[in-house]
FIVEX-666061 format. One record per residue (C-alpha): residue in three letters; x, y, z; residue number from 1. Coordinates in steps of 0.2 Angstrom, whole numbers. Each point is the difference from the previous one (the first is absolute). Last residue first. Layout:
BEGIN
> r, c1, c2, c3, k
> ALA, X, Y, Z, NUM;
...
***
This chain:
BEGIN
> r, c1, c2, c3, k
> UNK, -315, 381, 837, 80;
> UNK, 2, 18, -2, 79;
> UNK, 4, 11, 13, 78;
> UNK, -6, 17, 0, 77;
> UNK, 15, 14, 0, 76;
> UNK, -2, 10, 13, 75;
> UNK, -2, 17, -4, 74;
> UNK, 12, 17, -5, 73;
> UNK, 6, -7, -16, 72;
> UNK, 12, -11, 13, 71;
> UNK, 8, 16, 5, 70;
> UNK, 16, -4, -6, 69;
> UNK, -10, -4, -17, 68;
> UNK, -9, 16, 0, 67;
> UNK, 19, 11, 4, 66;
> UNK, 9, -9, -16, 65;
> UNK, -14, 3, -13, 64;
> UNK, 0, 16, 8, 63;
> UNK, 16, 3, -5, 62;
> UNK, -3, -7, -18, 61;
> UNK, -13, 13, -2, 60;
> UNK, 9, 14, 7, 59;
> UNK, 15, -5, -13, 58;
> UNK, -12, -2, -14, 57;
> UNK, -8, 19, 4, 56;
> UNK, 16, 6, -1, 55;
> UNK, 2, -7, -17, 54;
> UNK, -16, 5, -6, 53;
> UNK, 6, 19, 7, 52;
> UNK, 15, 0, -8, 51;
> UNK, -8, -5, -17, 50;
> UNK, -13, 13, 3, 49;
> UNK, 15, 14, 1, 48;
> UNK, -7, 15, 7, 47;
> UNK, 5, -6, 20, 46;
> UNK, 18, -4, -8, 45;
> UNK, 7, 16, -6, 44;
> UNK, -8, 11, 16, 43;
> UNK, 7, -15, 11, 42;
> UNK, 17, 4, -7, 41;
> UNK, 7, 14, 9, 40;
> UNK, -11, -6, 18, 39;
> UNK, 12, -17, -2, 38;
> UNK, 15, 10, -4, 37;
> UNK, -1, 10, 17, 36;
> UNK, -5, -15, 10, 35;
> UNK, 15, -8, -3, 34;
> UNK, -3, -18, 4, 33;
> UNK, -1, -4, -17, 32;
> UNK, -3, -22, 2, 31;
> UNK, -3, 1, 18, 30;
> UNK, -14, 13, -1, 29;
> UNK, -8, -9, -17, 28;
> UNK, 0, -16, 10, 27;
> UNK, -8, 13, 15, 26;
> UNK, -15, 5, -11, 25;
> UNK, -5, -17, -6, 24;
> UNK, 1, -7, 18, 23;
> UNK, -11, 15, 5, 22;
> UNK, -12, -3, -15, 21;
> UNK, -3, -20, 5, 20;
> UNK, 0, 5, 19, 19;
> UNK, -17, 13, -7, 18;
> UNK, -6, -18, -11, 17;
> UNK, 2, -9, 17, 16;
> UNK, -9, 14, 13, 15;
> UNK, -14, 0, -15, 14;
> UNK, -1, -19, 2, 13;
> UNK, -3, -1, 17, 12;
> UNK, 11, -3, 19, 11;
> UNK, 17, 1, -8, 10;
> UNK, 15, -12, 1, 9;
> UNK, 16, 4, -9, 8;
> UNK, 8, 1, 13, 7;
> UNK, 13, 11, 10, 6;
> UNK, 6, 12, -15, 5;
> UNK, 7, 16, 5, 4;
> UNK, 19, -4, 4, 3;
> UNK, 10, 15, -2, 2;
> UNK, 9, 3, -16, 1;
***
């Protein structure tokens, strides 16, 4: 696969939770990268609300990831 990602740092939060979605996007990508089979089973998964609670965890976690590298997009205040 070619080398997309450069950073994970993004000027505002909705920049971070959209870098959240394409990280989730290209895990699934690398794990069935037959594009084929994944457009064969989206229709079974996209009905399924336990699928989609569980993709919704794996955004989550992802942004989780992308805030911090971003410092939670401020400077953090200094306590004394």
């Amino acid at each position: 696969m070619e080398k997309w990602l450069r950073s994970l740092t993004t000027n505002t939060p909705q920049e971070g939770f959209e870098l959240a979605i394409t990280l989730s996007q290209k895990g699934v990508e690398y794990t069935q990268p037959n594009e084929q089979i994944r457009k064969k089973l989206r229709p079974k998964y996209s009905r399924d609300a336990d699928s989609l609670i569980s993709v919704s965890e794996v955004i989550a976690i992802n942004f989780q990831t992308v805030a911090a590298a971003n410092n939670y997009w401020q400077e953090k205040k200094k306590i004394y």
